[in-house]
C-alpha positions as CSV (number, residue, x, y, z in Angstrom):
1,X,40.3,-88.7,-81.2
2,X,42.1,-91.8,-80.9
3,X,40.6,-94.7,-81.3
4,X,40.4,-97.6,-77.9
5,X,41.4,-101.2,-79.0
6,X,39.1,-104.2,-78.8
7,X,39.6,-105.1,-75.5
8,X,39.2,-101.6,-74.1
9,X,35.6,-101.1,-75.8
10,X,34.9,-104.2,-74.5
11,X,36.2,-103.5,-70.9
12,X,34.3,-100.2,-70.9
13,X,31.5,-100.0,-72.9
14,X,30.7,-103.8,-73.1
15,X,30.7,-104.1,-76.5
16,X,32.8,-102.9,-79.5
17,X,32.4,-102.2,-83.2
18,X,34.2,-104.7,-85.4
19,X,33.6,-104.5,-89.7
20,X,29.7,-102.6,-88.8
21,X,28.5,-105.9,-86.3
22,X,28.3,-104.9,-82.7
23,X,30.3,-107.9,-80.8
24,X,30.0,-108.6,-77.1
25,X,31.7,-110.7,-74.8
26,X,30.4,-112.2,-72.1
27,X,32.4,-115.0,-69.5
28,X,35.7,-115.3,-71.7
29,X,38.8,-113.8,-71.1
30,X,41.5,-113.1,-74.2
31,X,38.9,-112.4,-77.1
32,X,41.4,-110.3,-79.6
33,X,39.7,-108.4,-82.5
34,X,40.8,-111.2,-85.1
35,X,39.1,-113.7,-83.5
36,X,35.3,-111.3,-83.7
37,X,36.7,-110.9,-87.1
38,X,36.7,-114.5,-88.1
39,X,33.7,-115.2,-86.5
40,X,32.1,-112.9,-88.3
41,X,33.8,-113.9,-91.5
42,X,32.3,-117.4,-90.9
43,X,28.6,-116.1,-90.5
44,X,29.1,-113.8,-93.2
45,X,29.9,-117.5,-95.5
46,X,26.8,-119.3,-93.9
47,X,24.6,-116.0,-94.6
48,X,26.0,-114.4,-97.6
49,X,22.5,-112.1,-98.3
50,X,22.2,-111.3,-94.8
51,X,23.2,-108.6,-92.8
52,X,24.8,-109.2,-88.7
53,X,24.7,-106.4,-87.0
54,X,24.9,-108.0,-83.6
55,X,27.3,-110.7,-82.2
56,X,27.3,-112.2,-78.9
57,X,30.5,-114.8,-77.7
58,X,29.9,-116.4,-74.5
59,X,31.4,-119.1,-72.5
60,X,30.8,-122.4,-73.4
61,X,32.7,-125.6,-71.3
62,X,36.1,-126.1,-71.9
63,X,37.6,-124.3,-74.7
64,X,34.6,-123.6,-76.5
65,X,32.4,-120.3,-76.8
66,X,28.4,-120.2,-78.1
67,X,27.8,-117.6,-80.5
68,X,24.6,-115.8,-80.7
69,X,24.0,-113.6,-83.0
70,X,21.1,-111.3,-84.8
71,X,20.3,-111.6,-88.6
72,X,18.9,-108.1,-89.9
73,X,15.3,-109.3,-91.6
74,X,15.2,-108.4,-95.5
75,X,12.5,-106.9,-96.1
76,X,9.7,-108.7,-98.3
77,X,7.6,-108.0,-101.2
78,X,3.9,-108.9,-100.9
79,X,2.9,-111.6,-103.6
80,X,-0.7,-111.8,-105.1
81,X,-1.9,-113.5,-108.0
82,X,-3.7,-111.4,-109.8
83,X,-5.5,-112.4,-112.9
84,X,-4.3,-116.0,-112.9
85,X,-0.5,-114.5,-112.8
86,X,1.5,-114.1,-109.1
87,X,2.9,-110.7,-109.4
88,X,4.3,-108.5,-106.8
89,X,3.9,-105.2,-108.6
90,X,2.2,-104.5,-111.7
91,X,4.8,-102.7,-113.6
92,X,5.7,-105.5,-115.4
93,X,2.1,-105.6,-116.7
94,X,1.4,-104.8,-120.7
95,X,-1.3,-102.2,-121.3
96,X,-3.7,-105.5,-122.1
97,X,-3.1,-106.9,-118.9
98,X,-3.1,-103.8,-117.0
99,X,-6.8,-103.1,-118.7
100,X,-7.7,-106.6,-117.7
101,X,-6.7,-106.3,-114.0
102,X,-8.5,-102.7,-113.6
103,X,-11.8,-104.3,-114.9
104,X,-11.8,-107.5,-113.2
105,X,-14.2,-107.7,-110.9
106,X,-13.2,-108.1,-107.0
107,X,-15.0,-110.5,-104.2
108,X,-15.4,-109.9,-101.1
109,X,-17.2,-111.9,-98.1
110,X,-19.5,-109.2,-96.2
């Protein structure tokens, strides 16, 4: 199956796969791959630990193009202290400390 250059994708499908981000185009004319590729070189160097799986170049005035684009959310560990300690887990905990937070006694408002 062979494989439709950047501007066909774009032409057809509206969109096109470039290095895993999806990129659209929408209102300028002449976008090659390289340039998507750059773009997403530069937000790739602003968000290093992020992933972009969606990139959106639109007209801007003159010369210029906006870029919106979609940063995948990390996910998050829940933080809790926990007998005076802030812990996400408690697989760090010694046998002393895990004995101390299964005793310890827990408030709630009723």
């Amino acid at each position: 199956m062979m494989v439709a250059d950047f501007e066909t994708q774009i032409a057809v499908n509206g969109f096109a796969e470039v290095d895993g981000t999806r990129v659209c185009v929408h209102g300028v004319r002449g976008v090659t791959e390289e340039e998507a590729k750059e773009y997403i070189k530069m937000l790739r160097e602003k968000y290093p630990d992020d992933s972009i799986p969606a990139l959106e170049i639109n007209a801007a005035d003159g010369d210029s193009v906006n870029l919106c684009y979609t940063i995948k959310p990390k996910p998050f560990q829940r933080i809790r202290r926990i007998t005076g300690y802030l812990v996400g887990t408690l697989d760090r905990f010694n046998n002393a400390k895990r004995a101390e937070e299964s005793q310890r006694v827990k408030h709630s408002i009723e």
